[in-house]
N, C-alpha and C positions, 0 to 999 in steps of 0.2 A: 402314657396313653391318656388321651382327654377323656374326661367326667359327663355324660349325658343322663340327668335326673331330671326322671318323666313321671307325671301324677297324673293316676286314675281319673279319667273322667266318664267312661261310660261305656257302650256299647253301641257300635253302628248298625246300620240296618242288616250286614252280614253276620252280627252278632262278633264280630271282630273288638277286641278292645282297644279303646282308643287311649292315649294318654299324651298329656299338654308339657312343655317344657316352660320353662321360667318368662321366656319369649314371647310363648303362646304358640307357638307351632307345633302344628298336631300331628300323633303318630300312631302307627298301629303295629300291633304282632300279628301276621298273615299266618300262622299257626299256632296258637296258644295251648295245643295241647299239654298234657300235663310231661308226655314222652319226648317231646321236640324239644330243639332248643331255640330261647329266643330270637325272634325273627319282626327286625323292626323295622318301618319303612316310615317315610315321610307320608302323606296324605296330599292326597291331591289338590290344588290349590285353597289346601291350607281347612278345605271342606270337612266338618264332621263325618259323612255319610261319603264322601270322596274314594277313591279308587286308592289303593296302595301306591305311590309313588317309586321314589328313590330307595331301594337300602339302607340303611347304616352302618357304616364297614368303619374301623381301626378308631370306636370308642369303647368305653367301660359304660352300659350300659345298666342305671340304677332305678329300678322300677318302685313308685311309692304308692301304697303301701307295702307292695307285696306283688309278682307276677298275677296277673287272674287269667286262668285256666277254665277249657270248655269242662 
């Protein structure tokens, strides 16, 4: 299974956390709760404050530093 390492970059205006890949394509967890499990999508044309996008389905997703939870 492909490798997707995403780093922390902030919080959008839904308080979503966003995080950049090596590329610079930006993504976000649409539930970060601390009980969910990761839920990462693309971001919409690539926009910090962007709509959740796409899914990302059949990677090993590596969150840096750490998952950040509401």
């Amino acid at each position: 299974m492909d490798k997707l390492i995403l780093t922390y970059k902030g919080l959008d205006s839904w308080s979503r956390p966003v995080y950049e890949d090596d590329k610079g394509n930006l993504y976000c967890d649409v539930d970060p709760r601390p009980t969910s499990s990761v839920d990462i999508c693309t971001k919409c044309n690539n926009a910090f404050d962007g709509e959740p996008d796409s899914p990302v389905r059949n990677k090993e997703i590596v969150l840096v530093p750490h998952r950040i939870t509401w």
